[in-house]
VEXTILO-163902 format. One record per residue: x, y, z of N, C-alpha, C in turn; residue number from 1. Coordinates in steps of 0.05 Angstrom, whole numbers. Example, Ala and Ser with C-alpha at 12.3 -4.5 7.8 and 13.67 -1.06 7.14 Angstrom:
2
> n.X;n.Y;n.Z;ca.X;ca.Y;ca.Z;c.X;c.Y;c.Z;nr
> 264;-114;156;246;-90;156;264;-66;156;1
> 257;-45;142;273;-21;143;258;1;157;2
END
This chain:
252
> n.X;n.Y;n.Z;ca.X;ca.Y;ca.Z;c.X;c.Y;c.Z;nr
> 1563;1716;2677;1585;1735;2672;1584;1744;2643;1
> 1586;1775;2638;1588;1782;2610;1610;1771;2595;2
> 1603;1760;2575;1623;1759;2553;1635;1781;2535;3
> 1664;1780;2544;1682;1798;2530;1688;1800;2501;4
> 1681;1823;2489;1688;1823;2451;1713;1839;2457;5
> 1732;1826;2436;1742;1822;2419;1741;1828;2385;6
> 1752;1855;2380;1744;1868;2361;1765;1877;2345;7
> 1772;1874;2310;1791;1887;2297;1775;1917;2286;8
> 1796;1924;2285;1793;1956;2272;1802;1950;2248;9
> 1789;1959;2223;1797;1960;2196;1792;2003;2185;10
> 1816;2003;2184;1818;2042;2186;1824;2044;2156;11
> 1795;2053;2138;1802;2047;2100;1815;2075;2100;12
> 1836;2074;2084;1827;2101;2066;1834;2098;2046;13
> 1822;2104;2017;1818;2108;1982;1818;2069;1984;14
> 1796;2065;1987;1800;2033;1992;1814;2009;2009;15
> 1841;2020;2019;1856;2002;2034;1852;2008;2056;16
> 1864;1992;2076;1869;1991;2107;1898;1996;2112;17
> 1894;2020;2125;1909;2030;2143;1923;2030;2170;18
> 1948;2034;2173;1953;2034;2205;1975;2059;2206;19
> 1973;2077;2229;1991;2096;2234;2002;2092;2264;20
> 2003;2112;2272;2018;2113;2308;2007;2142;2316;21
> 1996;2144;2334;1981;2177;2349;1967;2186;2325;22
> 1951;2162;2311;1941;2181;2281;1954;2194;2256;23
> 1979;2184;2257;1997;2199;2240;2017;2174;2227;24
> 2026;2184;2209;2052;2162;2189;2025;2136;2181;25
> 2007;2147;2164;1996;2117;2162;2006;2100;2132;26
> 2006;2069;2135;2013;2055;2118;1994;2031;2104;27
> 2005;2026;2085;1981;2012;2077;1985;1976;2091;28
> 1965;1965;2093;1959;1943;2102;1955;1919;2086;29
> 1931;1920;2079;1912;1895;2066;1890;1911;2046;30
> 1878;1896;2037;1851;1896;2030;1823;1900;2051;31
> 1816;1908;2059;1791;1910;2069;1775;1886;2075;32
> 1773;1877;2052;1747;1857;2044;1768;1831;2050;33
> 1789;1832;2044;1802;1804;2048;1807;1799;2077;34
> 1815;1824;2095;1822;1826;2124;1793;1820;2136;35
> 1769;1830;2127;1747;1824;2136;1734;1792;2134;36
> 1739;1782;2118;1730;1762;2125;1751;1737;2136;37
> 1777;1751;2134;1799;1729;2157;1789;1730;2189;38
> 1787;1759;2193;1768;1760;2219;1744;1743;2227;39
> 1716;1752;2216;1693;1735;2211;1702;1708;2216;40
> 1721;1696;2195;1725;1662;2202;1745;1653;2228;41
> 1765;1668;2241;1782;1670;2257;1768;1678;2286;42
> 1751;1684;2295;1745;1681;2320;1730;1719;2325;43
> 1732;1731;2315;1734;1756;2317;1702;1759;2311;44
> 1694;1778;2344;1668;1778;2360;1652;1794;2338;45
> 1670;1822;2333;1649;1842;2318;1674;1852;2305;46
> 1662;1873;2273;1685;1883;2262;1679;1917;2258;47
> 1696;1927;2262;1694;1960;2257;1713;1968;2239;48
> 1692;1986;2219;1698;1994;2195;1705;2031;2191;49
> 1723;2038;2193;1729;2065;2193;1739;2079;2169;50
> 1715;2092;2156;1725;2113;2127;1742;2137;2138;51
> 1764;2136;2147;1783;2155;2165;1783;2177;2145;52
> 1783;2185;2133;1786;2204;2115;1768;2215;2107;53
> 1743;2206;2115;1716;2222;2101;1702;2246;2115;54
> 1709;2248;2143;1697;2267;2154;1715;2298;2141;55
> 1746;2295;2146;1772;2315;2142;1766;2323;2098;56
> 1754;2303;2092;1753;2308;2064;1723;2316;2059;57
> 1708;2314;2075;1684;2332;2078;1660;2320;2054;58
> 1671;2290;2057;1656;2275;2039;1635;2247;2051;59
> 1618;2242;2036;1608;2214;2043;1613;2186;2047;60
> 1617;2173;2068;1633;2143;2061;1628;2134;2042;61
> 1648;2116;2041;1656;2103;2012;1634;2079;2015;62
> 1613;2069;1994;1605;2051;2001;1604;2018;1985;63
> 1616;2023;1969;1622;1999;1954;1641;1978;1972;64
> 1661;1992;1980;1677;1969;1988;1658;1967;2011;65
> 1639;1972;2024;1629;1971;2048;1618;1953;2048;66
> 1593;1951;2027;1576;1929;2015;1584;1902;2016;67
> 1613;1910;2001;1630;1877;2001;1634;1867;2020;68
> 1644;1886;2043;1653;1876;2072;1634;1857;2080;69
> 1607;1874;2080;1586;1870;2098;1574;1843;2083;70
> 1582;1835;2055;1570;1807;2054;1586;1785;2049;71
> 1610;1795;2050;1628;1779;2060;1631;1763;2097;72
> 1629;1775;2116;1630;1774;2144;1595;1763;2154;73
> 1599;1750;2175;1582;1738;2195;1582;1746;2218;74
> 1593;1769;2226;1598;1769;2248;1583;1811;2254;75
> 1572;1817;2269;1564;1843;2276;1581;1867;2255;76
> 1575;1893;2247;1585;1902;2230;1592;1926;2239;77
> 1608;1957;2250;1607;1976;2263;1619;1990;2242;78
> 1595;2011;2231;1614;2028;2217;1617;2055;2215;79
> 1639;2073;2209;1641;2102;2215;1654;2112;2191;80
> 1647;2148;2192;1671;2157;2183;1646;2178;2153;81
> 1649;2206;2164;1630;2214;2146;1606;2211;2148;82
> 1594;2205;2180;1567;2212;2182;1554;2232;2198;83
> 1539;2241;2180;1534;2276;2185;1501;2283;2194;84
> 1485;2257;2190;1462;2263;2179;1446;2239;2191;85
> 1415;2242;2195;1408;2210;2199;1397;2191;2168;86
> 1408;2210;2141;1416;2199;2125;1430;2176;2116;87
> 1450;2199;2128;1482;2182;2134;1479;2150;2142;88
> 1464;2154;2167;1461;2130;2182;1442;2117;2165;89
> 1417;2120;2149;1414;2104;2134;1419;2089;2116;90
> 1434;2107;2099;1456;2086;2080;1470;2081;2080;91
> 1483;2074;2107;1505;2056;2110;1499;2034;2123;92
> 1472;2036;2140;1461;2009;2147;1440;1994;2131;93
> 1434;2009;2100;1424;1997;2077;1447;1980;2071;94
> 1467;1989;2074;1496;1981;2060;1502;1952;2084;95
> 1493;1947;2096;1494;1928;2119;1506;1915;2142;96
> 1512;1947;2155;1521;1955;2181;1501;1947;2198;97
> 1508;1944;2222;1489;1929;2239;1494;1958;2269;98
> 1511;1969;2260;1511;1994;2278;1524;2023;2269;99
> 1526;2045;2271;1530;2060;2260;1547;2082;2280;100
> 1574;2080;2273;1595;2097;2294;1600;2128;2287;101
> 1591;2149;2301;1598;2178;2296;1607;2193;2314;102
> 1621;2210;2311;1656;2226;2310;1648;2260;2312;103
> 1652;2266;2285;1659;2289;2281;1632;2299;2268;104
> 1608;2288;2263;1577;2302;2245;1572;2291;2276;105
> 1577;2283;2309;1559;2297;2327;1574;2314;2340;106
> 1591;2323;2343;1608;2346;2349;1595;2375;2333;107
> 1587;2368;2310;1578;2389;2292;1551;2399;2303;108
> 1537;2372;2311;1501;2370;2309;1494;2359;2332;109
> 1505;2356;2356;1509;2343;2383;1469;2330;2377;110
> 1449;2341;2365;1428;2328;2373;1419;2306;2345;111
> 1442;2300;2331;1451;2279;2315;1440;2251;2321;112
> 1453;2243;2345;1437;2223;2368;1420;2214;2367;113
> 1412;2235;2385;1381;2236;2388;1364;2233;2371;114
> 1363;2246;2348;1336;2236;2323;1356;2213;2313;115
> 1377;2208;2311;1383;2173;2304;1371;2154;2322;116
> 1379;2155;2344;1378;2135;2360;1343;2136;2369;117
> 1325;2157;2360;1297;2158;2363;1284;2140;2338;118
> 1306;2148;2311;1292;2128;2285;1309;2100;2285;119
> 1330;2090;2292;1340;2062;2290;1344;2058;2320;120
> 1345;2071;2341;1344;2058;2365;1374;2058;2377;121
> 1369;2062;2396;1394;2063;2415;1419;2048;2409;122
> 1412;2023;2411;1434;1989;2405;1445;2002;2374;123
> 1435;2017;2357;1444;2023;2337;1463;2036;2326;124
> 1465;2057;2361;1493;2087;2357;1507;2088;2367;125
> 1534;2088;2359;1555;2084;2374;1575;2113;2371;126
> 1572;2122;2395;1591;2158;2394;1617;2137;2397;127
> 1638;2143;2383;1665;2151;2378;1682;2176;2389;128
> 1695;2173;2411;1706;2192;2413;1744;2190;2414;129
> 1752;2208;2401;1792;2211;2388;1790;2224;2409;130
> 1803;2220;2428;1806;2244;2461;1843;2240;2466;131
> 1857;2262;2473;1878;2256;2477;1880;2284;2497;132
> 1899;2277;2520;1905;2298;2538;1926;2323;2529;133
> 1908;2337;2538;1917;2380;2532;1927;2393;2552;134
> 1944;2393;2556;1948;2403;2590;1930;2400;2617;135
> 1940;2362;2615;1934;2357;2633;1903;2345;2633;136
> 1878;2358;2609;1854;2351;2612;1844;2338;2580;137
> 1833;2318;2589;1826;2296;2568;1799;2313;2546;138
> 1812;2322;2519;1795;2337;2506;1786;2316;2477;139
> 1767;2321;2468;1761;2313;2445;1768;2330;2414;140
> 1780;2304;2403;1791;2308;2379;1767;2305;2351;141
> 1763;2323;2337;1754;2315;2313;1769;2308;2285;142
> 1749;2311;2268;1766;2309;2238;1793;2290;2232;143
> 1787;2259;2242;1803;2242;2244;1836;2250;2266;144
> 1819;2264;2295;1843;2271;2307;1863;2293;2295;145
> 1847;2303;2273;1867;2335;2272;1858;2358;2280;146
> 1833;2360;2293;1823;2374;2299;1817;2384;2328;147
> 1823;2402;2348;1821;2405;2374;1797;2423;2386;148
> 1778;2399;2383;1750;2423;2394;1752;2429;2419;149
> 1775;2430;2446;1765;2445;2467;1757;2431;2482;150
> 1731;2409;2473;1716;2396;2493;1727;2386;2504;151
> 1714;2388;2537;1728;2361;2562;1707;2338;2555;152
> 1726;2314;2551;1719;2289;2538;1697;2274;2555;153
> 1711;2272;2584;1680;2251;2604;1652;2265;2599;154
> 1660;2294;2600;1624;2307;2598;1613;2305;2566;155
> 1633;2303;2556;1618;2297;2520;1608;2271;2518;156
> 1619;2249;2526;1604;2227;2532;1585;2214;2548;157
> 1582;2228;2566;1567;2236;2592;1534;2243;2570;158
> 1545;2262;2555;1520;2281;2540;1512;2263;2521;159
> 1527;2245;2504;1524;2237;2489;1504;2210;2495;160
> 1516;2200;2520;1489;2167;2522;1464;2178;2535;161
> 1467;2211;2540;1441;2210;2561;1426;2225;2528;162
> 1434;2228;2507;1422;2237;2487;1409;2209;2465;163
> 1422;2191;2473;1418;2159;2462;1437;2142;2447;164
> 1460;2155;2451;1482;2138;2450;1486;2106;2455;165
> 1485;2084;2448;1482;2059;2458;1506;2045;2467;166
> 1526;2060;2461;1549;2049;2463;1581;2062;2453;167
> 1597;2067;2467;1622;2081;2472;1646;2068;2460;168
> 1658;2075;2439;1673;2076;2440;1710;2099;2436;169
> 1721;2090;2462;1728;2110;2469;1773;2105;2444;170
> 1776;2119;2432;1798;2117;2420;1817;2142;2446;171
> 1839;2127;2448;1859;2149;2461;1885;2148;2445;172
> 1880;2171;2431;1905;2195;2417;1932;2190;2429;173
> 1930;2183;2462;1963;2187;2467;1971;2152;2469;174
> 1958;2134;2465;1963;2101;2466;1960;2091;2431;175
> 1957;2104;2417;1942;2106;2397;1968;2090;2376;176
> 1969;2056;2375;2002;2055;2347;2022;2048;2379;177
> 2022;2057;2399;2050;2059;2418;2049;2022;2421;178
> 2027;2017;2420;2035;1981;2427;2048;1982;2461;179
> 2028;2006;2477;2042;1998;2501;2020;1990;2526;180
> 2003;1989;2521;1969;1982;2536;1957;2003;2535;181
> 1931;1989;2538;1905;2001;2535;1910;2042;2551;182
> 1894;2054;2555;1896;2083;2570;1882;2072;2589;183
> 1886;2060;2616;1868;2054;2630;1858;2069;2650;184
> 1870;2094;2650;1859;2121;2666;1837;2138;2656;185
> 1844;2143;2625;1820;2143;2611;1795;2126;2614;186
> 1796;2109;2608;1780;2080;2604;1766;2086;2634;187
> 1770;2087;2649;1759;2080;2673;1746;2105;2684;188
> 1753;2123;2672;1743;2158;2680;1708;2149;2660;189
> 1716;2140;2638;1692;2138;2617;1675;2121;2633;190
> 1687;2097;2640;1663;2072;2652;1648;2081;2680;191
> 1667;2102;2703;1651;2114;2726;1627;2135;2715;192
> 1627;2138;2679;1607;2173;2670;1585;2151;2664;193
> 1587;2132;2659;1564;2126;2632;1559;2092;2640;194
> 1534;2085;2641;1523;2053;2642;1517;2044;2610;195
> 1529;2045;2588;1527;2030;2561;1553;2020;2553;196
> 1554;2000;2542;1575;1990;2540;1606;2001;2534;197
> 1626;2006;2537;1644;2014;2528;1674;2000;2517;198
> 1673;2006;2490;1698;2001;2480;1725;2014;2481;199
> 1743;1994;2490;1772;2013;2498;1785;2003;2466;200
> 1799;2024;2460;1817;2034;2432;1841;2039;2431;201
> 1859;2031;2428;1885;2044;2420;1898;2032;2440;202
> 1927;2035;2432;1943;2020;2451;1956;1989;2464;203
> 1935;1966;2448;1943;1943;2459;1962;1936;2431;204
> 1985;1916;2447;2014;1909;2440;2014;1885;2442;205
> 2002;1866;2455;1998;1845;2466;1973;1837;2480;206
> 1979;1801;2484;1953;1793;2504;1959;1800;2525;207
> 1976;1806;2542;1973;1814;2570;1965;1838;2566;208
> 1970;1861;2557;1952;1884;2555;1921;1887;2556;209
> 1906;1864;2540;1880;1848;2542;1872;1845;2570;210
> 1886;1826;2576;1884;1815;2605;1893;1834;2622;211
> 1906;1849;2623;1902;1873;2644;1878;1893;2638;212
> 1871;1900;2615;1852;1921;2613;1819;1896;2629;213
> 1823;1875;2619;1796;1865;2637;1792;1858;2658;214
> 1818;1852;2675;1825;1846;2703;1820;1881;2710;215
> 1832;1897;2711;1825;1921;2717;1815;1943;2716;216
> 1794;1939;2691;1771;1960;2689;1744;1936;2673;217
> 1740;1918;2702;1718;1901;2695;1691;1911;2676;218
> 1686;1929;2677;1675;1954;2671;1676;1951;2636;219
> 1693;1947;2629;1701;1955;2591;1682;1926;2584;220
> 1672;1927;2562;1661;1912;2548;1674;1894;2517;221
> 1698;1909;2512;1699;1897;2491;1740;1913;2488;222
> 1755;1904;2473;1784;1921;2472;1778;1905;2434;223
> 1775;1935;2422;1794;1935;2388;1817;1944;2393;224
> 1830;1931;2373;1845;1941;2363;1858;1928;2330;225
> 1880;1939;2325;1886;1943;2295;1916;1926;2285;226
> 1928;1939;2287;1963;1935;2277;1969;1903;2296;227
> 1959;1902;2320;1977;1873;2328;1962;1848;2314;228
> 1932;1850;2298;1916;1839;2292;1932;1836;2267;229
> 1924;1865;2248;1935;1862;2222;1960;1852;2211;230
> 1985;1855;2228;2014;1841;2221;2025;1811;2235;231
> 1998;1802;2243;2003;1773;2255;2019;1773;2279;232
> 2010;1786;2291;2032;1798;2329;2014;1787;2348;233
> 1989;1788;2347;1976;1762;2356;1947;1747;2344;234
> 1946;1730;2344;1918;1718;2331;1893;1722;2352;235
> 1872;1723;2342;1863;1723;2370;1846;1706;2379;236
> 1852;1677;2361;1843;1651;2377;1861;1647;2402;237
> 1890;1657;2397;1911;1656;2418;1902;1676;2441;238
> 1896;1696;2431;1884;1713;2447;1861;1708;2474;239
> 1850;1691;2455;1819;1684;2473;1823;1665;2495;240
> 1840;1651;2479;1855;1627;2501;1871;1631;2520;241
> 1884;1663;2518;1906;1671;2534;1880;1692;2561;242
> 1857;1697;2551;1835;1710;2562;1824;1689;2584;243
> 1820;1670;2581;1808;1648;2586;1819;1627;2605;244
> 1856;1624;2601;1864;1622;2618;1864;1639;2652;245
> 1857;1662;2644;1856;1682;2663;1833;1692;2679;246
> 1815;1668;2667;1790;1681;2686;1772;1694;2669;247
> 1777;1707;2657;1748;1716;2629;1736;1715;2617;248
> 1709;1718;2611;1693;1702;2603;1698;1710;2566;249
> 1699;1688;2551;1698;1706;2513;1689;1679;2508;250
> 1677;1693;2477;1657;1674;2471;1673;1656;2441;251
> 1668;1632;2444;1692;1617;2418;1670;1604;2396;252
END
């Protein structure tokens, strides 16, 4: 049986960590580097690192605090936010990302991917997609979700693993801060398009939300999330144990 990850979101911007609701009202958190390695020692599978502000500011991630993260933590490294280029992707996995998440530079360059995932390899790229429903049809969001490209979201992802995508993770805009479960209509539209792993985003409030998103879309590989992690709403040694009670497989 696959083992389920368990993943915090750390969302920087001008250094700190962030949390908002639908992308919007954000506040400050923690430190970065201090939240990163409470994770690493606390049970937490892999960590994702988001320069939220770098694509909308039309700049390069920040990489100092990145550096720190990444030698601070033991645990897998996912990072985004301002990559445009298979540059991009190199210096941030000089910087010592162990995977490299993009947004809004493959929206730009859709064959972004592809010469990434041809020079570091598939297991390496992880499309990100901010998707929130438009009358009725699930579109993709750029520029940290301020942006409304139009696109219908299953076929952008669809395009994206058959271009060398290694792995999905899917953020939903309308669960996004609500603390009310996973989008599991979404979530499950994504896991019938695509055979690479997929991450569900936004939305969990609790461990039963956990345990429903893996009881009913066996399919998801892994649930981040942010705010119930960051304000002590649940731990997720509690978490794993509340997983575990239930039949699922996670790794301690």
């Amino acid at each position: 049986m696959i083992t389920k990850r368990i993943i915090p979101c750390l969302d920087v911007r001008n250094g700190r960590v962030v949390k908002g609701v639908n992308f919007e009202g954000l506040r400050d958190v923690n430190s970065p580097v201090e939240l990163a390695s409470y994770y690493s020692e606390n049970g937490a599978d892999e960590l994702v690192f988001y320069d939220i502000t770098a694509s909308f500011e039309g700049r390069a991630l920040f990489t100092d605090i990145l550096r720190e993260v990444a030698r601070t933590i033991f645990i897998p490294l996912t990072v985004g936010g301002g990559i445009n280029t298979t540059e991009d992707f190199d210096r941030v996995l000089k910087c010592g990302a162990d995977k490299v998440s993009v947004n809004s530079g493959a929206i730009r360059d859709p064959k972004l991917i592809e010469r990434a995932a041809k020079l570091y390899g598939d297991q390496c790229v992880v499309l990100s997609a901010d998707i929130k429903r438009v009358d009725g049809v699930f579109r993709v969001f750029a520029k940290g979700g301020r942006e409304n490209t139009g696109i219908e979201a299953i076929d952008w992802i669809r395009r994206g693993v058959d271009n060398g995508a290694g792995e999905i993770v899917v953020n939903s805009m309308d669960t996004d801060g609500v603390k009310g479960g996973f989008d599991l209509e979404l979530l499950e539209k994504v896991c019938d398009a695509v055979n690479v792993p997929v991450i569900a985003s936004g939305g969990a409030g609790s461990k039963q939300d956990f345990v429903e998103l893996f009881k009913k879309l066996p399919k998801v590989d892994a649930g981040l999330a942010a705010s119930i992690f960051h304000f002590g709403e649940v731990a997720i040694a509690d978490l794993k144990q509340e997983l575990k009670n239930n039949g699922i497989n996670v790794r301690y």
